[in-house]
C-alpha positions as CSV (number, residue, x, y, z in Angstrom):
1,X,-53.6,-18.3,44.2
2,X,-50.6,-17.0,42.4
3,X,-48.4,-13.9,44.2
4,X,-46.7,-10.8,42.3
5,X,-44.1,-9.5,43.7
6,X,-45.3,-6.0,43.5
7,X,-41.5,-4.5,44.0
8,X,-38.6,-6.1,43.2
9,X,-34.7,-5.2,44.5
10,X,-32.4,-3.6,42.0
11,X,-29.3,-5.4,41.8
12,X,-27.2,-1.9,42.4
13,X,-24.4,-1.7,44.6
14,X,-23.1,2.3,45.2
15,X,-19.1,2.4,45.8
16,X,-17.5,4.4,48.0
17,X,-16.8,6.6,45.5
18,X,-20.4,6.9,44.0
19,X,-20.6,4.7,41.1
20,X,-23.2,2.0,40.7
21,X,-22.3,-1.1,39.5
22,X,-24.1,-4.0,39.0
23,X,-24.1,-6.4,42.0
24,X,-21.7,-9.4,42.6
25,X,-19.7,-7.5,39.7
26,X,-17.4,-4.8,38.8
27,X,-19.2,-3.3,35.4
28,X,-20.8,0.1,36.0
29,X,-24.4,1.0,35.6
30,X,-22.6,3.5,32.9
31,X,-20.9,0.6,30.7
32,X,-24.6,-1.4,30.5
33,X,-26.3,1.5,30.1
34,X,-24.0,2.8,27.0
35,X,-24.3,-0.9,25.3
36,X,-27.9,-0.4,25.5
37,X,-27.9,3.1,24.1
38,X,-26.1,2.0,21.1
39,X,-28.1,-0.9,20.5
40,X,-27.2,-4.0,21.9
41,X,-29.6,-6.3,23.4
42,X,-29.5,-7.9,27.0
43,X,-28.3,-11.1,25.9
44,X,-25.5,-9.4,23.9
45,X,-24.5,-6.8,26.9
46,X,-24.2,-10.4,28.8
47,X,-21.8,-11.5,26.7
48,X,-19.9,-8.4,26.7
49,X,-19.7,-8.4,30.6
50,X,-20.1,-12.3,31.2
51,X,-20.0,-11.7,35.4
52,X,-23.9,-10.2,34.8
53,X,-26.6,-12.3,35.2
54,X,-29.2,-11.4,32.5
55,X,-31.4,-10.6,34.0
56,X,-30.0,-8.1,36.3
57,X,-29.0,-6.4,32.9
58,X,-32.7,-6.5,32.5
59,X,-33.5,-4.6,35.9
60,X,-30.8,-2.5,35.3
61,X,-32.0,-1.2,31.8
62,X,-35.9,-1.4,33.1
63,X,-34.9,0.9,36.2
64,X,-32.9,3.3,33.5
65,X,-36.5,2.8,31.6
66,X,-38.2,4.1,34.5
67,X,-36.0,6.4,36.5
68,X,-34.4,8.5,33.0
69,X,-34.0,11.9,34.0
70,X,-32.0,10.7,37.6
71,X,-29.6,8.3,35.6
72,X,-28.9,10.2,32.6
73,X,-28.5,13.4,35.6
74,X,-26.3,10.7,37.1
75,X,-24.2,9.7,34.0
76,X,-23.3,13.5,33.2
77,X,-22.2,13.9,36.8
78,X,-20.0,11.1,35.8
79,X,-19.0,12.5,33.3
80,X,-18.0,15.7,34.1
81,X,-15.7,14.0,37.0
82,X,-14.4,11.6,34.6
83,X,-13.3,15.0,32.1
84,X,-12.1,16.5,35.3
85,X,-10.0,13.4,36.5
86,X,-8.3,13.2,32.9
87,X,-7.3,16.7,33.1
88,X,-5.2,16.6,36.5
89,X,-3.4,13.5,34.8
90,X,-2.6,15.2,31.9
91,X,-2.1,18.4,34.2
92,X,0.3,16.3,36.0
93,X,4.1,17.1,35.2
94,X,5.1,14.0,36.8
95,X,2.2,12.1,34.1
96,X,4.2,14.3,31.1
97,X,7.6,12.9,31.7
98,X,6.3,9.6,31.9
99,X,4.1,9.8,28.4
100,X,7.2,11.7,27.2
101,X,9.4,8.6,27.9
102,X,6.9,6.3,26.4
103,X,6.9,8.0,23.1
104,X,10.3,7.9,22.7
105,X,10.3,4.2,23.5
106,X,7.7,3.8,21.2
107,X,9.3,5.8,18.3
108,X,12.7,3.5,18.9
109,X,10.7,0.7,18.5
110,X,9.1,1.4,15.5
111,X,12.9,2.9,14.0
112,X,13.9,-0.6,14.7
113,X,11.4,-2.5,13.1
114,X,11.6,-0.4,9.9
115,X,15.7,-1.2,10.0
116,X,14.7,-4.7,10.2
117,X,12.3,-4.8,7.3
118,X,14.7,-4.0,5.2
């Protein structure tokens, strides 16, 4: 007699800070679920991230299939602490002097190689 699983785990792993990613991995629920959005298949979100296993890509995007309106409430939650996040940085006076220093580096690079090409 053959046996269905009739549930079957979902290979999520919740950080302490409240992201999911994907077990025995590091890529976030977010960054397969935004491949699929724009199109790409399992096999090619797999070779995007190669630590997934395909088919926890698969569970992943079937439990996004079947649980919509939690994740996409979950993904604009991240979202809006992502936005938030970026604007202390940039907030950050300490964060200004340092992109401040950078451009200038960057600009004295790019004099440079313009003396050079000529």
């Amino acid at each position: 007699m053959t046996v269905i699983e009739a549930v079957q785990a979902v290979p999520f792993v919740v950080t302490e800070y409240g992201t999911i990613r994907i077990a025995d991995s590091r890529v976030s629920l977010d960054s397969v679920i935004y491949q699929y959005k724009v199109g790409a298949t399992p096999e090619e979100i797999v070779l995007s991230f190669p630590s997934l296993h395909l088919a926890d890509v698969y569970s992943a995007i079937a439990y996004y299939l079947t649980h919509n309106k939690e994740i996409e409430q979950y993904l604009r939650q991240q979202e809006t602490e992502a936005d938030e996040l970026q604007r202390q940085i940039e907030s950050d006076p300490k964060h200004q002097a340092a992109m401040g220093v950078l451009r200038e580096k960057i600009e004295q690079r790019r004099a440079e190689m313009e003396r050079q090409q000529y």
